[in-house]
N, C-alpha and C positions, 0 to 999 in steps of 0.2 A: 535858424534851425539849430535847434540842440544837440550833441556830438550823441546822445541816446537814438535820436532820432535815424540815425544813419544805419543802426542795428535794430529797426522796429522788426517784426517776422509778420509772417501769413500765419496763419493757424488752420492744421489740415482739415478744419470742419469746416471755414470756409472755401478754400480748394474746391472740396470734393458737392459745396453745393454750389458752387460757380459751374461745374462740370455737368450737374444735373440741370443747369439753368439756361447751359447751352443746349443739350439733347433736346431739352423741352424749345427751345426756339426754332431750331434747327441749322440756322444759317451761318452758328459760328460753331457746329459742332463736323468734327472727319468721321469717316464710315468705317463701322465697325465688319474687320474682315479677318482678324489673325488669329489663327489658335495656336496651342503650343511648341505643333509639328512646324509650324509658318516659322513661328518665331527661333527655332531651332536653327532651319535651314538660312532663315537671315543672319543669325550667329555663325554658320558656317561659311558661308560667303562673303562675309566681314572678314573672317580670321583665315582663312587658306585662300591665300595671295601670293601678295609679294614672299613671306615669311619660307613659305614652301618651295616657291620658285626660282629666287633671289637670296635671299640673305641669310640662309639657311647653308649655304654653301662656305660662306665668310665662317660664321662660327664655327663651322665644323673643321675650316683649316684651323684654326684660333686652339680649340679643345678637343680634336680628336675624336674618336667614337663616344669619349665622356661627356660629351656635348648635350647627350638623352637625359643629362642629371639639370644642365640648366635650363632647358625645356619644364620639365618635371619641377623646380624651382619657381618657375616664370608663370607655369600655369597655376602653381600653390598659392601666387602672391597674387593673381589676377582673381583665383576664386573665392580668395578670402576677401578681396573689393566688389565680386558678383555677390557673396551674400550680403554684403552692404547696399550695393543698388537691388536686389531683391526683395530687400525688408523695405526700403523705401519705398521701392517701386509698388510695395503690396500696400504698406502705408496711404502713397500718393498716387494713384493709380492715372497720373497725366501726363501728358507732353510734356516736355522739357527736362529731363533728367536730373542731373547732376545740380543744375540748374535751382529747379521749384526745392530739390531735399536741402540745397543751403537757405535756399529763402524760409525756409522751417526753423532748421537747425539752427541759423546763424544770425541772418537777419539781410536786410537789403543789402546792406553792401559788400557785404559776402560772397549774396547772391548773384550783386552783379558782376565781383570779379570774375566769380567761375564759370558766368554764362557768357564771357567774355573770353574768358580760355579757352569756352568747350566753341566761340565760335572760329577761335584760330585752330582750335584740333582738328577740328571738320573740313575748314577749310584746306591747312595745309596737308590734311591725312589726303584730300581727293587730289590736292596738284599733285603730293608726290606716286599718289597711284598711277596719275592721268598721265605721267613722266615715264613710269614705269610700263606702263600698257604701251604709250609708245614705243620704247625702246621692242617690247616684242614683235609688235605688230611690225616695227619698218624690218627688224630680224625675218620675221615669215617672209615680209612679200622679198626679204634679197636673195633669202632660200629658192621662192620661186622663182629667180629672174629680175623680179623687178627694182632696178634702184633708185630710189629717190634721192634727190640731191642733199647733200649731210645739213648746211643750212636749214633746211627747212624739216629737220627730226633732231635738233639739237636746242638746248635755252641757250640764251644769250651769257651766262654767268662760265657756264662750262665751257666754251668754244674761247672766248679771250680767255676765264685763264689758264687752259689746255695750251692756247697760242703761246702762250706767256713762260710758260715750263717749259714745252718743248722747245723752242728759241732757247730758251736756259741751257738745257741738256745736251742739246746740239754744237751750240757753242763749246762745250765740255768736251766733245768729243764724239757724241753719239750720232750714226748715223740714224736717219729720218726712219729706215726698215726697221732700225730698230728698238726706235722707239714701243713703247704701248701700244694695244693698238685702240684703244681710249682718247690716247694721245694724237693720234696721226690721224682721227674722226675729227677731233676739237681743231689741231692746226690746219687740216683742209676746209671745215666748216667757215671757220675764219678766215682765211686767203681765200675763197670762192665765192664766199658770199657778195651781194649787192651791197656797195657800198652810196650815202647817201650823205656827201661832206667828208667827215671823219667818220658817222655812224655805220657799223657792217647793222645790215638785215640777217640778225638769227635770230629763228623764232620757231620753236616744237610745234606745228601744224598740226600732225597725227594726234596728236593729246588735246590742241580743240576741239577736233572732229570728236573726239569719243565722250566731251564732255556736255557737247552741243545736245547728241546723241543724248544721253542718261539724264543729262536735264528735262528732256523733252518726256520721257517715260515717267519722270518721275511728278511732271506734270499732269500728267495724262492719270493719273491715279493712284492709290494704294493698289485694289486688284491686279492691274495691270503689271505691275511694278512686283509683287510677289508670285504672278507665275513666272516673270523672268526671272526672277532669284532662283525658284524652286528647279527651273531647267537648267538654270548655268550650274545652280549644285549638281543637280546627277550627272551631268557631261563633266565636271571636277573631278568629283569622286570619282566615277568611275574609270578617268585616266589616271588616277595616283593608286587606286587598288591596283589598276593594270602594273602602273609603274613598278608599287609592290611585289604583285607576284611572278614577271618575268625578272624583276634585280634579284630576287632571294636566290635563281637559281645560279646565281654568278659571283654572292659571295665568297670571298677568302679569308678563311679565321682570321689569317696571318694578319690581316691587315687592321684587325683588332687587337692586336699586340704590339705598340705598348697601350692602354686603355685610353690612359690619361694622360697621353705624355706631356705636355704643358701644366699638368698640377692645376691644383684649384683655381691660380688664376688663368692661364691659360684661356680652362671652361666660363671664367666669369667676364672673361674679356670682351665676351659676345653678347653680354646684356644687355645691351640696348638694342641691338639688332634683332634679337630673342624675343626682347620684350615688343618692337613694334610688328613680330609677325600673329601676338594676340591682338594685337589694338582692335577695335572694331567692337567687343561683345556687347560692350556701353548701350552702344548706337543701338540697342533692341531697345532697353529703357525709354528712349523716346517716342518708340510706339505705342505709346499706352492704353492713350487715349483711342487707337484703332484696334487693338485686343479685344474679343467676343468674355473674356474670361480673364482680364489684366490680374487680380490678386492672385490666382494660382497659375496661371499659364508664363508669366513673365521670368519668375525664379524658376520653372523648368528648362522653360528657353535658354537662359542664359547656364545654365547650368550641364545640360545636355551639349550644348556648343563646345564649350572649354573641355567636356571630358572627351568627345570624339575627335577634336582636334589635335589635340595634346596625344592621343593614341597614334594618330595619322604621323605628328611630328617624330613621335620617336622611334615609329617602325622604318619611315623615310630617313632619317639618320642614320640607325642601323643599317638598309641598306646601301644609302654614301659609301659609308667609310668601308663597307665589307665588300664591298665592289672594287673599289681604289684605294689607294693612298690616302689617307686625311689630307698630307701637305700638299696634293694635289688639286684640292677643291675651294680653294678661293679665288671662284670664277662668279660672273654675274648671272649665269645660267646653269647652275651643279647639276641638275636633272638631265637638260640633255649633255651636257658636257661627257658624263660617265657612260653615258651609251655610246656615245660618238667614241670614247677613247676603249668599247669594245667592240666597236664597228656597229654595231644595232641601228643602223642611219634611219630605219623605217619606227622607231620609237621617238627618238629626235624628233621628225616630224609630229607626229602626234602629240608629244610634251608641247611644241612651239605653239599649237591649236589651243593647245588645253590652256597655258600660260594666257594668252588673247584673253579667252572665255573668265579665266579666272580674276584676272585684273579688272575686267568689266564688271563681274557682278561685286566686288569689292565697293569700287566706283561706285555701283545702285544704293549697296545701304549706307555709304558714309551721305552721299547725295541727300537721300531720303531723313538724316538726322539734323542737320544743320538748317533748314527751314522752320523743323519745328523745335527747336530751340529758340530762335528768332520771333516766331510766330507766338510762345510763352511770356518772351520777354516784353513783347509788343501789347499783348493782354493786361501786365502789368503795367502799363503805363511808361514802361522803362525805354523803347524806343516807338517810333512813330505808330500810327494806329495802322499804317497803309499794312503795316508786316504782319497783321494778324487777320488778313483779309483770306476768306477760305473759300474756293469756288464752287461756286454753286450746282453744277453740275460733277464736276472729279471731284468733290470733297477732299480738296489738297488746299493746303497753304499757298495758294497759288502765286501772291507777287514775291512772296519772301524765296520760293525756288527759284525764278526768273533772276531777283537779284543774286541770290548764290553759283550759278550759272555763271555770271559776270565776275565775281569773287572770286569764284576757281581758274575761271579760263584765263584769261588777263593774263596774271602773273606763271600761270602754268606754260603759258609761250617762254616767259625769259628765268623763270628763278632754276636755281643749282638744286639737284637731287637730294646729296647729301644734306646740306643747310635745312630740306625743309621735314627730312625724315627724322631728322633729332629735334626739331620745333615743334615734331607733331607727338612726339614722345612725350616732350616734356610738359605739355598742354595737356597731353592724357592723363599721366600722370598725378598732375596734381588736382585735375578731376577726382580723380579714384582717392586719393589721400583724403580730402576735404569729404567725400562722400563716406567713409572709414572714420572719418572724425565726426560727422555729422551723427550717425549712429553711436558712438560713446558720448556725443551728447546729450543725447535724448534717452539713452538705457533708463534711469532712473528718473525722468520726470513724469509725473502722474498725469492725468486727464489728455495725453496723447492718446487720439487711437489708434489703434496697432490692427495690421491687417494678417492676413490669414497666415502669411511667413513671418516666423523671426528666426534669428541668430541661431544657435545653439549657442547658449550660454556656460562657458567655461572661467574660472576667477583668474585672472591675470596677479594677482596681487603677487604671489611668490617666483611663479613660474617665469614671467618677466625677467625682475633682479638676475636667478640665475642665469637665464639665457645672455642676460649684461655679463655676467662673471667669467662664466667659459669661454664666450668670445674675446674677453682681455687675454684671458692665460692660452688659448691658441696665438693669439697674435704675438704675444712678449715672450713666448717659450715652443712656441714651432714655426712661427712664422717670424722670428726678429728681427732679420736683416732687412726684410722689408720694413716693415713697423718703422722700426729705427732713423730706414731711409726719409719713410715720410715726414717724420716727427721733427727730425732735422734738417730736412728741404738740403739733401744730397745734391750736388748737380748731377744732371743726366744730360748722356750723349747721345749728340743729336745722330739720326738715321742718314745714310748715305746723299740720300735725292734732297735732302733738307737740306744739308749742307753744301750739295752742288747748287742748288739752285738760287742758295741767299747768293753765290760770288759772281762779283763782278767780270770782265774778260779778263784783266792785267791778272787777279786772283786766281782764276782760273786755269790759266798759263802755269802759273808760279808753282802751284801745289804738285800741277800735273808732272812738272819737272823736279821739283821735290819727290813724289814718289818714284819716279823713274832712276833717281843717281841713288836713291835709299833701296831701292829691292834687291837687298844683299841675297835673298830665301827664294830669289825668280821665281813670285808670289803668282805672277799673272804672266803665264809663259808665252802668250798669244802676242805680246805687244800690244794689245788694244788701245786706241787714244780715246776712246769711252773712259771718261772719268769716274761715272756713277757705277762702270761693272767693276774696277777696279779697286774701290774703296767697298765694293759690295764683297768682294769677293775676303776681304780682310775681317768684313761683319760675320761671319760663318764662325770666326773663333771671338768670341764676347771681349776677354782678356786682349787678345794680340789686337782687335779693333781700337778700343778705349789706347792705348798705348800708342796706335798711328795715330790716332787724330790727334792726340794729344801733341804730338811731333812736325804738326802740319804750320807751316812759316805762316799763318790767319789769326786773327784776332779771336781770343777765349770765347768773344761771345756767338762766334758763328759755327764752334765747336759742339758748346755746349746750353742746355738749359738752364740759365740758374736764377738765383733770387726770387725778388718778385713775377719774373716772367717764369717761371717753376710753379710760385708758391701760388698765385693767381689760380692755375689748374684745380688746385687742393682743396679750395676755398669751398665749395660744394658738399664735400667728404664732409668740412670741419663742421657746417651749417647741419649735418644730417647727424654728428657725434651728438654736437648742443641739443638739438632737442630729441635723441634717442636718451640720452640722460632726462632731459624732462618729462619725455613718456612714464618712463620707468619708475619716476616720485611718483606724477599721475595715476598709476595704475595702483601703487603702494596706498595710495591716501583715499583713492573710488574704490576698487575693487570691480575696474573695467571688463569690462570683455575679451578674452583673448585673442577669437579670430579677426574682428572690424581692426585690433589693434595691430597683431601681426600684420593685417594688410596693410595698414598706414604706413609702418615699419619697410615693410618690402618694396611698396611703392617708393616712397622717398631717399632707402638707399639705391635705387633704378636712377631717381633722378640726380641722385650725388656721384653717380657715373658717368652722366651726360658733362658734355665739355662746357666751362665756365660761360666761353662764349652765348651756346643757347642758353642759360641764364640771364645774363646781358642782354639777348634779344628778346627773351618772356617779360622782363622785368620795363623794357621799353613798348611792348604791347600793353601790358598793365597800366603803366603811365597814361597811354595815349586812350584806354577805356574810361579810366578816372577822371581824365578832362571831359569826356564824355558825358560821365553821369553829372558831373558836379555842375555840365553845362547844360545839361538838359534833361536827365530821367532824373533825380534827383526832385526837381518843382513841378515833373507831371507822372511823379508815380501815383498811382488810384492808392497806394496807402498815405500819401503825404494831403490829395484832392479830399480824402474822408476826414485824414484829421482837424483839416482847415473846416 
């Protein structure tokens, strides 16, 4: 096979009479059910989740009440990749998203990478919700009374290495009370659990249960499946208006003074956390094929989504931070957190229900995307025929849910929270880039058909350059010190608990007794033999920090970050500079588009945020699809059986 070959494309006029060809059979065609308002409300119960309940909290310790600026950033760069999958989506009006618009744009192999992505998006978007619903749900029933044993509401990644630090920390000095209390869940989970040899039994039960559950709905049909969406949104909505309009009366200016206090980065620190409380709007583009009206109802859906949610986000920040403290709220639960700390306990409750409710119907439409993604690929010949099997009666994809089912639960008993919420970022991600690129490919070729949306078209050609320009001269003449730092791979010092936790006991001892014969300033007047509050309590002042550590009898490298174990982190940034410069010719020499390109843009610095590591693991999922195709959709794609 010719290396051409591996970039042949679909041509959307075949598409769209393959689509006609199923309707007319009937047996490989899903029932059309959604209109706009549907489509709306599945984009709202995509994106008001975790974002609002969870992680919402983190940034707003991070930035402050300015926090409303990277929301407002996040949804700009999300909408400028909505009009991208909208013109598609009006374009390609079918199943599979992100998907079918590179097998256009791009060509097979393209298309396989990114239907390959969007199936780790989906998947790991649903474990870390399915992780996250647990977490609330065993929170409700412990409110009520009931406790269930931590074992069995914990993954197996976070219980050893919660063991593992806290053993660390203790050793240090820190009593077990006062530990996290994160911490003293994961060390109990682990010392309690059934052991079986060397192997402890953990494993998130609650997060099966709810996946078992939504798998089975989403079996059960499309209709089905959107009046539960449309119920879990108004029981949403209308506890976060609640939330709204009992917070507003408990506002304190004060506490939006100072705005910003962490400055630009501060607020940008939170972008990834930011960015995955949009994730989800994608996931409408795959209903296409079930839309009554797909070429205009799809671009309103997703459109109408991003703008109501984005409203929701930044009146709910306002009132966070106007309630409390900012430096108060990086908790895992901010909503009821600040009620609790104004005593409003009967709001608490009610957030706890609503949280449930909200992470479940999260759960229905990333559920609902990741079959028929599968089920497109399966069409094309690119994985087995069994995946594009649609039942007869529910007009669902029906074995490709069943195996997604197994896909999510599985690993959603043992895999780590955080691991799988920045996998599923960066899987979205470079969805939304590729679908931004996809559209600046196609702007000027002719005999494409174009469907009822397009772009607004605005010339990138100059507008670009400068925005390349002023961001050098803010960086080298208001921001230098940083610039500087990065450009020279500065060493940086490590954080207190990093530092306790790399030393061994003989280290541990040693330092603990170096800071105690050095506290000329009786820094720590308690005595503490907590290691980590006493090196904590030295981080408050930046300068007099960097200066103990520097003085601690340990080895340079367990002070600080430097070299290659520095410069490794960066590597992302530099990958995202290279080709913002190649944009910028590109746009000079086509005279692109400026919104699909802004999005590529905004996307891809999101994903030169995320830590090198989830690079390292996309770029090993990637691998492991390629052996895939090359071993088998590659000689039974139906474009490879026709050209034969």
């Amino acid at each position: 096979m010719s290396f051409s070959n591996l970039f042949r494309k679909k041509t959307v006029q075949d598409i769209l009479r393959q689509v006609e060809k199923n309707e007319a059979d009937g047996h490989n065609s899903l029932g059309k059910h959604l209109t706009a308002r549907d489509l709306t409300a599945f984009g709202i119960a995509a994106i008001v989740g975790a974002g609002i309940f969870s992680t919402i909290g983190k940034a707003s310790s991070d930035g402050g009440p300015a926090v409303i600026f990277l929301f407002l950033f996040t949804a700009l760069a999300c909408s400028f990749a909505a009009f991208a999958y909208a013109e598609f989506a009006s374009m390609v009006p079918v199943s599979g998203s992100a998907y079918t618009y590179s097998y256009v744009a791009f060509g097979e192999l393209i298309a396989w990478i990114i239907g390959w992505a969007l199936i780790m998006e989906y998947a790991i978007g649903n474990i870390t919700v399915a992780i996250s619903w647990s977490d609330y749900f065993t929170g409700l029933l412990e409110s009520g009374g009931i406790h269930l044993p931590q074992w069995i509401q914990m993954d197996y990644l976070t219980a050893s290495n919660g063991f593992t630090d806290a053993t660390a920390l203790m050793q240090g000095g820190k009593s077990f009370e006062n530990l996290d209390a994160s911490l003293q869940d994961a060390y109990t989970a682990w010392t309690t659990s059934p052991v079986i040899g060397s192997f402890h039994f953990v494993a998130d039960l609650p997060a099966l249960f709810i996946i078992v559950l939504i798998t089975a709905l989403v079996y059960r049909g499309m209709k089905e499946s959107r009046n539960a969406s449309n119920l879990m949104v108004v029981v949403k909505l209308c506890i976060i208006l609640l939330v709204i309009a009992v917070g507003v009366f408990y506002v304190d200016t004060d506490n939006w003074d100072p705005f910003a206090p962490n400055g630009v980065g501060g607020v940008l620190k939170g972008v990834s956390a930011v960015f995955f409380a949009y994730i989800g709007f994608d996931a409408i583009s795959t209903t296409a094929e079930e839309c009554k009206d797909p070429q205009k109802d799809l671009p309103k859906g997703m459109m109408w989504a991003i703008i109501i949610c984005t409203i929701l986000y930044i009146a709910i920040a306002l009132v966070l931070t106007g309630m409390v403290n900012y430096k108060l709220l990086n908790v895992g639960d901010p909503l009821a957190f600040v009620f609790d700390a104004l005593d409003l306990k009967w709001m608490s409750g009610i957030i706890a229900v609503s949280a449930v409710v909200a992470m479940a119907s999260v759960l229905l439409v990333f559920q609902m995307g990741q079959p028929r993604i599968w089920m497109s690929m399966s069409r094309d010949g690119l994985l087995p025929k069994k995946f594009s099997t649609v039942h007869p009666r529910f007009k669902t994809p029906s074995f490709a849910t069943i195996v997604t089912g197994f896909v999510v639960a599985i690993p959603a008993l043992f895999l780590n929270l955080t691991m799988v919420t920045d996998l599923c970022s960066i899987g979205t991600l470079f969805a939304f880039v590729l679908v931004c690129a996809g559209v600046l490919v196609l702007q000027n070729k002719p005999n494409i058909p174009r469907g009822k949306f397009k772009t607004p078209y605005i010339n990138s050609k100059y507008i670009v350059p400068v925005l390349l320009i002023a961001g050098l001269v803010y960086s080298f003449a208001y921001n230098k010190e940083n610039t500087m730092n990065f450009v020279n791979n500065a060493p940086q010092v490590n954080e207190p608990a990093s530092i306790v936790t790399s030393l061994n006991k003989e280290q541990t001892a040693e330092v603990y007794q170096f800071l105690i014969a050095n506290d000329k300033e009786n820094v720590f007047t308690n005595k503490t033999s907590d290691l980590e509050q006493i090196l904590s309590e030295y981080h408050n002042n930046e300068d007099k920090y960097i200066e103990v550590v520097e003085s601690l009898p340990i080895d340079k490298s367990l002070k600080y970050e430097t070299g290659f174990s520095l410069f490794k982190h960066k590597i992302p940034m530099y990958i995202f500079l290279i080709v913002l410069i190649g944009l910028t010719v590109w746009s000079w020499r086509q005279n692109l588009s400026l919104i699909p390109l802004l999005g590529l843009v905004c996307c891809l610095y999101m994903m030169a945020e995320l830590s090198v590591w989830n690079w390292i693991y996309f770029f090993i999922w990637l691998l492991i699809g390629l052996a895939i195709y090359f071993g088998y959709s590659r000689k039974n794609s139906k474009l490879n059986l026709i050209q034969e």
